[in-house]
C-alpha positions in Angstrom: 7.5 34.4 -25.4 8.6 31.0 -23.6 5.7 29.0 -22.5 5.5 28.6 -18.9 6.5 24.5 -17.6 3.3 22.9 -16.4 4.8 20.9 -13.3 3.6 17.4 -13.9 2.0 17.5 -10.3 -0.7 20.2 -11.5 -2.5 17.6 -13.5 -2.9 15.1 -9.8 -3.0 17.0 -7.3 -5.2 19.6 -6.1 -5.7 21.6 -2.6 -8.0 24.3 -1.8 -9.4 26.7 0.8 -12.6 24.8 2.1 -16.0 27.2 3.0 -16.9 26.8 6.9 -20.3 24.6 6.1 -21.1 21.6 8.9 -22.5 19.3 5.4 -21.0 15.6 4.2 -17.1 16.2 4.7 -16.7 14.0 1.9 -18.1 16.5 -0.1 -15.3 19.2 -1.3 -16.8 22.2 0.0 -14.7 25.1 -2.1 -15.1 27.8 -1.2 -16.9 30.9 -3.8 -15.5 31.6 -5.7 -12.9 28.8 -5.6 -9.9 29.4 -3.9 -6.9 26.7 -4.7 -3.7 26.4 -3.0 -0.5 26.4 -5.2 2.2 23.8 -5.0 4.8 26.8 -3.7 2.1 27.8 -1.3 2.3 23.7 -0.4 5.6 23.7 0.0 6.2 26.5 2.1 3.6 24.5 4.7 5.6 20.9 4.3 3.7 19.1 2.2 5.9 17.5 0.3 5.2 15.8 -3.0 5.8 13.9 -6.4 4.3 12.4 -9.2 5.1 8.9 -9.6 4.3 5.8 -11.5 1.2 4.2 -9.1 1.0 1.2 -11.6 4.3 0.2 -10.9 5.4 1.2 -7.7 7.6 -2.0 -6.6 9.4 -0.8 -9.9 9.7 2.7 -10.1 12.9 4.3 -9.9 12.0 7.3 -8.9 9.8 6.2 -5.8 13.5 3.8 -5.1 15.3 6.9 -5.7 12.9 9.1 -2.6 12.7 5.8 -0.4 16.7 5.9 -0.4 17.4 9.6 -0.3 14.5 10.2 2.8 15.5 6.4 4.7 12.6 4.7 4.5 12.4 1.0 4.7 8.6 0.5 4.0 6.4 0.4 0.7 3.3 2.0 0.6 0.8 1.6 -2.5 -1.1 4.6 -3.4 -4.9 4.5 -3.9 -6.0 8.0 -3.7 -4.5 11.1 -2.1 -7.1 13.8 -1.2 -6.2 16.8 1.0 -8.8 19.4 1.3 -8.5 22.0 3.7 -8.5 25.0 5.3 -6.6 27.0 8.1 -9.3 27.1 10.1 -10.1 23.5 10.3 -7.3 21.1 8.6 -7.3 18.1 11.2 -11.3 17.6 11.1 -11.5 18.0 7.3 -8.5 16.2 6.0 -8.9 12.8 4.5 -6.7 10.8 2.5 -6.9 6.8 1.9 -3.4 4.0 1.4 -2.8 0.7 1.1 0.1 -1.2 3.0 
């Protein structure tokens, strides 16, 4: 039996189905039981995303190798990506936090 690849990605980045409730939205409101998103399931919506080397982003080749390939002439640091949401509600529930 071959073991199945863990995509690096798994261990960062999460995204679930969020419950309907009106409390704290910085609270992650899964729903029960919990219902998470995959990264193909991600994917297929445009999210796109990699794992890369936060520590030393002016350095890392593969953040040079995206900024090259996608055209983009600006840095951005990375302090915390966090994307909960749900269908219902994406726009009000959706948070996420950078540094220019």
């Amino acid at each position: 039996m071959i073991p199945k690849v863990q995509d690096p990605r798994e261990e960062v980045l999460q995204a679930w189905f969020m419950d309907d409730s009106d409390e704290d939205q910085r609270l992650p409101h899964h729903r029960e039981p919990k219902e998470f998103v995959s990264l193909d399931q991600l994917a297929e919506l445009g999210v796109l995303s990699w794992r890369l080397d936060a520590d030393n982003y002016e350095t890392d080749e593969e953040l040079k190798k995206i900024r090259t390939e996608r055209g983009y002439s600006y840095t951005v640091r990375p302090i915390k990506f966090c994307f909960p949401f749900s269908k219902s509600n994406l726009f009000k529930k959706c948070s996420y936090s950078l540094a220019w």
